[in-house]
DODREN-196629 format. One record per residue (C-alpha): residue in three letters; z, x, y. Coordinates in Angstrom, 1 decimal. Each point is the difference from the previous one (the first is absolute). Layout:
! residues N
<pt><code>ALA</code><up>Z</up><east>X</east><north>Y</north></pt>
...
//
This chain:
! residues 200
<pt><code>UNK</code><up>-11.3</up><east>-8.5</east><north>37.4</north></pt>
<pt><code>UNK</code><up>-0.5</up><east>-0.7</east><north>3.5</north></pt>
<pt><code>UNK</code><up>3.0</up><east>-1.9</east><north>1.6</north></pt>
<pt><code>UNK</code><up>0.1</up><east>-2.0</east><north>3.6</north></pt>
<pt><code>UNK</code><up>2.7</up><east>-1.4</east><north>1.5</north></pt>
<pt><code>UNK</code><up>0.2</up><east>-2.8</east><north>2.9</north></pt>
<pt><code>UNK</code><up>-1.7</up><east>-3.1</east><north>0.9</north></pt>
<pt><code>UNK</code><up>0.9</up><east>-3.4</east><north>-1.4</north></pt>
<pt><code>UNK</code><up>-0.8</up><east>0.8</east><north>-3.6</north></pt>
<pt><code>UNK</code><up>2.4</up><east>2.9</east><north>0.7</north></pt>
<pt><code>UNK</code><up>-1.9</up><east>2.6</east><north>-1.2</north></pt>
<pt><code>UNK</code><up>-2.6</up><east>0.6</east><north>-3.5</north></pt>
<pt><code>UNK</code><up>-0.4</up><east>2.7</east><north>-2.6</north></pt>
<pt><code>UNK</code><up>-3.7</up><east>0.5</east><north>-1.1</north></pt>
<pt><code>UNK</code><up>-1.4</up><east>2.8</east><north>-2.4</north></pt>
<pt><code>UNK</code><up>-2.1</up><east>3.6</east><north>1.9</north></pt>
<pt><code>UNK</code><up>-3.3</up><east>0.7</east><north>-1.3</north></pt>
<pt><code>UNK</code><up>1.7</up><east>2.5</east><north>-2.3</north></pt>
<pt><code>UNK</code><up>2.2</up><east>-2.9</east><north>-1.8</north></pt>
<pt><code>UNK</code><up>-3.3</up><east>-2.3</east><north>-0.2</north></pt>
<pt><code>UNK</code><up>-1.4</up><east>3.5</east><north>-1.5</north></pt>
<pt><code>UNK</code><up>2.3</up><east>0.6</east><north>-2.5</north></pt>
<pt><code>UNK</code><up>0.7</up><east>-3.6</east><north>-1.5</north></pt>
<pt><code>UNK</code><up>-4.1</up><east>-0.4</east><north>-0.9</north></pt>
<pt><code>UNK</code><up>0.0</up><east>3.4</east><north>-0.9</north></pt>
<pt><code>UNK</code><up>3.1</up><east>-0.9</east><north>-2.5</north></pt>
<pt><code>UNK</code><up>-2.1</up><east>-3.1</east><north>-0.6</north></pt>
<pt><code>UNK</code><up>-2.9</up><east>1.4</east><north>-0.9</north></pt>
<pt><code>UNK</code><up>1.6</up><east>2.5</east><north>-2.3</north></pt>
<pt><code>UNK</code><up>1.9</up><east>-2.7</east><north>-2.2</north></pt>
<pt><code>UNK</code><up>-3.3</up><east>-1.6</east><north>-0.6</north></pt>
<pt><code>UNK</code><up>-1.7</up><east>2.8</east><north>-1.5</north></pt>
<pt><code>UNK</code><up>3.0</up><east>0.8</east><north>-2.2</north></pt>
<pt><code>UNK</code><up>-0.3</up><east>-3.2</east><north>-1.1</north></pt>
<pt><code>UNK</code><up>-3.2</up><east>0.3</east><north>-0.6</north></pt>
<pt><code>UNK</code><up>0.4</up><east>3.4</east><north>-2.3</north></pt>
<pt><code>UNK</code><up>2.7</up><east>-1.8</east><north>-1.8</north></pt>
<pt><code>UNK</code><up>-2.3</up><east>-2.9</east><north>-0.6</north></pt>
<pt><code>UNK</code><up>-3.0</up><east>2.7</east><north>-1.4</north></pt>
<pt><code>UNK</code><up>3.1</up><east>1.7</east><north>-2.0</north></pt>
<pt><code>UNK</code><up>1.0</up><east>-3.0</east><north>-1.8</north></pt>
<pt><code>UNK</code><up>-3.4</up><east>-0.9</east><north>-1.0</north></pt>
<pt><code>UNK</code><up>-0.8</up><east>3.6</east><north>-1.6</north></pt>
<pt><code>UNK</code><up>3.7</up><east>0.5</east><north>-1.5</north></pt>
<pt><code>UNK</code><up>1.4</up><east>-2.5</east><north>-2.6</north></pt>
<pt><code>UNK</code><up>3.7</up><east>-1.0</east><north>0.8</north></pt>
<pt><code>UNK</code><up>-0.6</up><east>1.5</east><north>3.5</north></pt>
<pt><code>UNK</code><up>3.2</up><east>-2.4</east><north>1.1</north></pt>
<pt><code>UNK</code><up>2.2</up><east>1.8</east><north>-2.7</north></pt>
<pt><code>UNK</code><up>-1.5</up><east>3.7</east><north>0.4</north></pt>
<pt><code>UNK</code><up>0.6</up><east>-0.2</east><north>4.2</north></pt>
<pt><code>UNK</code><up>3.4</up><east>-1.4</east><north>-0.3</north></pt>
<pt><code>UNK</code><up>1.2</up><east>3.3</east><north>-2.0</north></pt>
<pt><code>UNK</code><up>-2.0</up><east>2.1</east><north>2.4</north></pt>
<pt><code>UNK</code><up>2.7</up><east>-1.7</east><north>2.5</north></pt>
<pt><code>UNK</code><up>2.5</up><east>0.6</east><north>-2.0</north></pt>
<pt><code>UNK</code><up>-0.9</up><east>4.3</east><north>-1.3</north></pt>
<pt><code>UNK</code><up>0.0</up><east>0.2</east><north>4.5</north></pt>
<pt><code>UNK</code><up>3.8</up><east>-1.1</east><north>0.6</north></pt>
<pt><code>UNK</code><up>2.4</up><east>3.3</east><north>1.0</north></pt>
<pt><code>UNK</code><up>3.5</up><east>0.3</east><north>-1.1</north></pt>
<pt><code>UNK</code><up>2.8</up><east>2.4</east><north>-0.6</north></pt>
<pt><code>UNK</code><up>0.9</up><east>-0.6</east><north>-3.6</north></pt>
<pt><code>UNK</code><up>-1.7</up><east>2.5</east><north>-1.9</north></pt>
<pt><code>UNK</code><up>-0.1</up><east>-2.8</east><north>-2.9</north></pt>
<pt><code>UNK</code><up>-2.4</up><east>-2.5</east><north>0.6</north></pt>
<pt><code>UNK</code><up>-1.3</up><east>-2.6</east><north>-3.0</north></pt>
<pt><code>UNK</code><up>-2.1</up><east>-2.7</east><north>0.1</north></pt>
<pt><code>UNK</code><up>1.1</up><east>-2.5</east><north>-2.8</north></pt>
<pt><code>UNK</code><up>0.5</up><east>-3.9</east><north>-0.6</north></pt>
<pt><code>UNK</code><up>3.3</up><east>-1.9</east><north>0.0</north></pt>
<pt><code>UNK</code><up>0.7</up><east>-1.0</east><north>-3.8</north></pt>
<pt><code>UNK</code><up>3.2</up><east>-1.9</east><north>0.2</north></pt>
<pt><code>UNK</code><up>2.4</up><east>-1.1</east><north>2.9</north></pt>
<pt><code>UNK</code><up>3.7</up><east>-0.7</east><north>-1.0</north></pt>
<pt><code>UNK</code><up>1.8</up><east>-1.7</east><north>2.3</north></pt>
<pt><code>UNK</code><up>3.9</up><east>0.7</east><north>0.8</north></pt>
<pt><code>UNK</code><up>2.7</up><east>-1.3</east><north>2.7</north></pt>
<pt><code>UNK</code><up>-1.2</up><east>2.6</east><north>2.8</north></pt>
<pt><code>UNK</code><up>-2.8</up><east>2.5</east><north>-1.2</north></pt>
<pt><code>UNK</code><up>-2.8</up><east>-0.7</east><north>-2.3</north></pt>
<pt><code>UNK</code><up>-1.6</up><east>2.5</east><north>-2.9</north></pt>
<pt><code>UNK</code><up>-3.4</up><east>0.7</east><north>0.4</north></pt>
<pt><code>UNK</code><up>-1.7</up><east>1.2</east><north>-3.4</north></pt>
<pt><code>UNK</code><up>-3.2</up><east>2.2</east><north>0.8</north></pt>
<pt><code>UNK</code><up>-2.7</up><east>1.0</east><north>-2.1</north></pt>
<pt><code>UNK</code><up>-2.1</up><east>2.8</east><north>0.9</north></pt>
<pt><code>UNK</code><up>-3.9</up><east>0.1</east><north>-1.4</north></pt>
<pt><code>UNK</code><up>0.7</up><east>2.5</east><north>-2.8</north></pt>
<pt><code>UNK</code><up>2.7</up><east>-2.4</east><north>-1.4</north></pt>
<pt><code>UNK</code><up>2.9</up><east>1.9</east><north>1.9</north></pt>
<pt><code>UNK</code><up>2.8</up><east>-1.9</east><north>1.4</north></pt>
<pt><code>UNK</code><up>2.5</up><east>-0.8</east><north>3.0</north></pt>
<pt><code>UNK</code><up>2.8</up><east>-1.4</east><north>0.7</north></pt>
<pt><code>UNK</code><up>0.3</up><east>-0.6</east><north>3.7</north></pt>
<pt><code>UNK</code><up>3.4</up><east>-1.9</east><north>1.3</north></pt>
<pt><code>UNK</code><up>-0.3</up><east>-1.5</east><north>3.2</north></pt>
<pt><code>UNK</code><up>1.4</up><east>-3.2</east><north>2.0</north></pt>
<pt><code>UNK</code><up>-1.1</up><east>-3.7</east><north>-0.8</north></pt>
<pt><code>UNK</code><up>-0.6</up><east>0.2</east><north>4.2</north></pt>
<pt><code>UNK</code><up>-2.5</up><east>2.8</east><north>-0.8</north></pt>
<pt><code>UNK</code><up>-1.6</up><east>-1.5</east><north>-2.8</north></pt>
<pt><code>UNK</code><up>-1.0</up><east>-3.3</east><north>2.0</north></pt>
<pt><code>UNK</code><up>-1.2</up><east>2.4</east><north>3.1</north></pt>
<pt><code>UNK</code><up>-2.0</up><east>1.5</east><north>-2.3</north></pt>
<pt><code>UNK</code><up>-1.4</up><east>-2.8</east><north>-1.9</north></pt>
<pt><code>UNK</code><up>0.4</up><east>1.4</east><north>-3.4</north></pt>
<pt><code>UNK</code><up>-1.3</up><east>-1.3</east><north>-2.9</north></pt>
<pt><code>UNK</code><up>-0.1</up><east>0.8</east><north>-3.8</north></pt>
<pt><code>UNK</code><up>-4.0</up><east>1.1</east><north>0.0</north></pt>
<pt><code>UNK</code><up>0.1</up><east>1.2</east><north>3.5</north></pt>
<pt><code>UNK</code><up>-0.9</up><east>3.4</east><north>1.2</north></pt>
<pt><code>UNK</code><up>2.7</up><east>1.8</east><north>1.3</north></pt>
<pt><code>UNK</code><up>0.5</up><east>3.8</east><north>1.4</north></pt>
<pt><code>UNK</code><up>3.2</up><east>1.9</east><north>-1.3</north></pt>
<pt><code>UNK</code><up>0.9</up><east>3.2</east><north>2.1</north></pt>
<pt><code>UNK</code><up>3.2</up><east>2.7</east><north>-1.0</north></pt>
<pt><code>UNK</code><up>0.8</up><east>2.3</east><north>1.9</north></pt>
<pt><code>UNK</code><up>0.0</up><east>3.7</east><north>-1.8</north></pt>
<pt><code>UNK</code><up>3.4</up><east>1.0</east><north>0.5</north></pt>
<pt><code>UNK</code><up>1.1</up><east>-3.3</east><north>-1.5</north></pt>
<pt><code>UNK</code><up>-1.6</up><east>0.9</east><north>-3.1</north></pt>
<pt><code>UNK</code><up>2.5</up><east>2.0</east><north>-2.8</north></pt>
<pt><code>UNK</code><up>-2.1</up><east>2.4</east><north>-2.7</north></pt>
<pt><code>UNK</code><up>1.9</up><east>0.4</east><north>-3.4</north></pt>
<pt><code>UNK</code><up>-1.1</up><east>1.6</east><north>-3.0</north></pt>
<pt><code>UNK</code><up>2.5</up><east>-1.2</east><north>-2.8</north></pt>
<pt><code>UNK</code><up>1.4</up><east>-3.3</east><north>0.6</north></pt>
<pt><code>UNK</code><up>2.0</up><east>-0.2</east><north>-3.3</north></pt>
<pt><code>UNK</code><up>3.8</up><east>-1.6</east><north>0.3</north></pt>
<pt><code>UNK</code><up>-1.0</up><east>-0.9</east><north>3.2</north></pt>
<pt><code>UNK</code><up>0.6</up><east>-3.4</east><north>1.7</north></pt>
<pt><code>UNK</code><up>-0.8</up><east>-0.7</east><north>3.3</north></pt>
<pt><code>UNK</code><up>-0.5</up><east>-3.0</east><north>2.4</north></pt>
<pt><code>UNK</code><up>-3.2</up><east>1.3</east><north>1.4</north></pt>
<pt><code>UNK</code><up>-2.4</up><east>-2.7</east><north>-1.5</north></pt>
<pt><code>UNK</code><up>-3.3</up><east>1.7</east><north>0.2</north></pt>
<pt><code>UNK</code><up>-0.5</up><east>3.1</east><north>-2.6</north></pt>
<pt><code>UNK</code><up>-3.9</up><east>1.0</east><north>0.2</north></pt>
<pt><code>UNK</code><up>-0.9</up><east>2.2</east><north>-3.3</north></pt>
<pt><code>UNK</code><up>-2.8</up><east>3.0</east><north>0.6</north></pt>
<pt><code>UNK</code><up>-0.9</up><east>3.4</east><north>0.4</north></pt>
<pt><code>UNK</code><up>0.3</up><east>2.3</east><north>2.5</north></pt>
<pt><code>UNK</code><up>-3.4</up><east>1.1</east><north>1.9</north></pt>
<pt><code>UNK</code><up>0.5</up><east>1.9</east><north>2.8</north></pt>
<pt><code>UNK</code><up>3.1</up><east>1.6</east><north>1.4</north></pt>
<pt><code>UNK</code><up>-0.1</up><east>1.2</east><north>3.6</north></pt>
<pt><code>UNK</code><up>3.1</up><east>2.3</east><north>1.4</north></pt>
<pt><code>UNK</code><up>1.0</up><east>0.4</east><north>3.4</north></pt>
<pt><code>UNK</code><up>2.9</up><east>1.4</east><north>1.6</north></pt>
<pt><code>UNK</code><up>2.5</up><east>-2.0</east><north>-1.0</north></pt>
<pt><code>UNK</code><up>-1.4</up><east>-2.9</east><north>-1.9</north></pt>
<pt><code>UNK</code><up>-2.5</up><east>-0.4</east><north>-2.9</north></pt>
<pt><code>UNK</code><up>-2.6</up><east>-3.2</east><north>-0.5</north></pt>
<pt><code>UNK</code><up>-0.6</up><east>-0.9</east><north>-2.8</north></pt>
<pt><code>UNK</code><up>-2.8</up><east>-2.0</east><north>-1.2</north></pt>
<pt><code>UNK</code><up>0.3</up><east>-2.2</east><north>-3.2</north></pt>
<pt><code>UNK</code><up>-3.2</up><east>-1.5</east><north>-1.6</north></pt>
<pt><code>UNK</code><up>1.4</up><east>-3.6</east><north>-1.6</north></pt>
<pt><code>UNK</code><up>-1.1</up><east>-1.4</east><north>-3.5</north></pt>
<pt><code>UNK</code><up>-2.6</up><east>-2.1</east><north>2.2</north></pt>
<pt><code>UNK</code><up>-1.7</up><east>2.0</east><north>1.8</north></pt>
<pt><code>UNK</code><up>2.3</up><east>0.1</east><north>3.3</north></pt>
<pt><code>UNK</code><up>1.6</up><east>2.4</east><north>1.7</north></pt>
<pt><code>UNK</code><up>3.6</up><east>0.5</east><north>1.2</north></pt>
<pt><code>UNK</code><up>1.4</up><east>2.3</east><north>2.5</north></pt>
<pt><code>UNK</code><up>3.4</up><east>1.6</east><north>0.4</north></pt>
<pt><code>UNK</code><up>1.9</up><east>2.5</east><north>2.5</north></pt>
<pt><code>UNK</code><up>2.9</up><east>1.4</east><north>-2.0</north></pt>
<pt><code>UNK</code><up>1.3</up><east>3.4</east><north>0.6</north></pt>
<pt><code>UNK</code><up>-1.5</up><east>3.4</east><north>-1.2</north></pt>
<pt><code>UNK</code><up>3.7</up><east>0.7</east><north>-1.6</north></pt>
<pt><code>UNK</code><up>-0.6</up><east>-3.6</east><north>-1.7</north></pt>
<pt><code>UNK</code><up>-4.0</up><east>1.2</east><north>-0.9</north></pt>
<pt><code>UNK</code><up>1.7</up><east>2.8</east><north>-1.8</north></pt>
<pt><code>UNK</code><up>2.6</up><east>-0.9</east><north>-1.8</north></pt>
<pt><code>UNK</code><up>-1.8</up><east>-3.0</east><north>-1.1</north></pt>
<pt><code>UNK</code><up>-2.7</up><east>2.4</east><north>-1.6</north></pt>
<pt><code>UNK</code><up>-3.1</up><east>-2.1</east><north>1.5</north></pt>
<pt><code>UNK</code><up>-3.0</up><east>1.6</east><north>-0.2</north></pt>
<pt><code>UNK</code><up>-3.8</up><east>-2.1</east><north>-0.2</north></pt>
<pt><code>UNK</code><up>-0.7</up><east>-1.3</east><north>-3.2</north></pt>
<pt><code>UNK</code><up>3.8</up><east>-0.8</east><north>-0.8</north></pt>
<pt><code>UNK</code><up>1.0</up><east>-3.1</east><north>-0.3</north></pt>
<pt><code>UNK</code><up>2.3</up><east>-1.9</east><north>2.8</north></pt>
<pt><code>UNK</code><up>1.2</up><east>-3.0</east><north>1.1</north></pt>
<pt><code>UNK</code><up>0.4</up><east>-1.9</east><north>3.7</north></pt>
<pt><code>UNK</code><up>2.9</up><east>-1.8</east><north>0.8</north></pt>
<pt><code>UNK</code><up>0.9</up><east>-2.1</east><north>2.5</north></pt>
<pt><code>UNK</code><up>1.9</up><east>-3.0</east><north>1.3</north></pt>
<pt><code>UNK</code><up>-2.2</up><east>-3.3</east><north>0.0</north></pt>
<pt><code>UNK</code><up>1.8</up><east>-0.4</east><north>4.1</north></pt>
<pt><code>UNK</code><up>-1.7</up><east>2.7</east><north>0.7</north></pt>
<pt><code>UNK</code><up>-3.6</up><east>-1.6</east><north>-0.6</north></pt>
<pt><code>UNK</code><up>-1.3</up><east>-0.9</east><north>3.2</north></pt>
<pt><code>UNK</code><up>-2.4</up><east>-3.1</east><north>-0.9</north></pt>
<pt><code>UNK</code><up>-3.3</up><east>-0.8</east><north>2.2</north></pt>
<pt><code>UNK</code><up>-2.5</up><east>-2.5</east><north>-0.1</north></pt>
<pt><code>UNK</code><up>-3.8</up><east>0.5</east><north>1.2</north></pt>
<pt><code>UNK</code><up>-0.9</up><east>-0.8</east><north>3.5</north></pt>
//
């Protein structure tokens, strides 16, 4: 921008060469991706659907655990709501979050929504017989890949659907629990601790 100051107008702003440049140059760039998404969608049936999870596989996050899933049921209380997630493979989610969050997000039973849990939150056990715990998400499956570091071991669980679930527990924890690929496992973890997303 190019600013002046004085006279009776008391000054104007106008755009360089270089800002005239670079807004047709902008403009003539969003036309021709238009214009490929225009050809796409005329060669790829449900081009709409197929570009929108495209969007979706390019978002970055920290959780290590990221599913795509729809919600199935929403039960309302006084301050937080339950969000009931079902995963393609028929896996499912119990998310607990606040009504406030729910209306942000605009969820609805048939939408898609994005659960994300973090690996650390995630607890690995092996035998959960005379057990009881509050945790309301226990994912059955089998162990594929273990990967030890240092300290800490991930561990990778492949779920009844299809999915996979990723946990940090200890290497002392990794041992004594006897994991090893091919063994069965399961994931635990609070339903407060899954964050829920909605596509952009």
């Amino acid at each position: 921008m190019e600013r002046s100051t004085g006279g009776r107008g008391g000054g104007s702003t106008k755009l360089t060469d270089r800002g005239r440049k670079l807004i047709a140059t902008y403009q003539a760039i969003e036309k021709e991706h238009q214009k490929f998404l225009a050809t796409l969608s005329e060669h790829i049936d449900d081009f709409a659907d197929t570009y929108q999870l495209i969007r979706r596989l390019n978002m970055k996050t920290s959780a290590r655990n990221q599913f795509y899933g729809k919600v199935s049921q929403i039960k309302t209380g006084a301050v937080n709501d339950e969000i009931d997630i079902e995963l393609p493979g028929g896996d499912k989610l119990v998310a607990v979050i606040t009504q406030e969050s729910t209306k942000n997000l605009g969820l609805q039973v048939g939408g898609d929504v994005i659960a994300l849990i973090k690996a650390p939150w995630v607890i690995v056990a092996t035998d959960e017989s005379g057990i009881k715990l509050s945790a309301r998400n226990r994912l059955a499956g089998v162990v594929i890949k273990l990967t030890t570091g240092t300290v800490n071991t991930e561990v990778a669980i492949q779920l009844a659907g299809g999915s996979t679930i990723c946990a940090i527990i200890t290497n002392d924890s990794a041992t004594e629990l006897g994991l090893a690929e091919g063994k069965p496992a399961t994931a635990i973890f609070k339903a407060s601790h899954v964050i829920v997303g909605v596509p952009a």
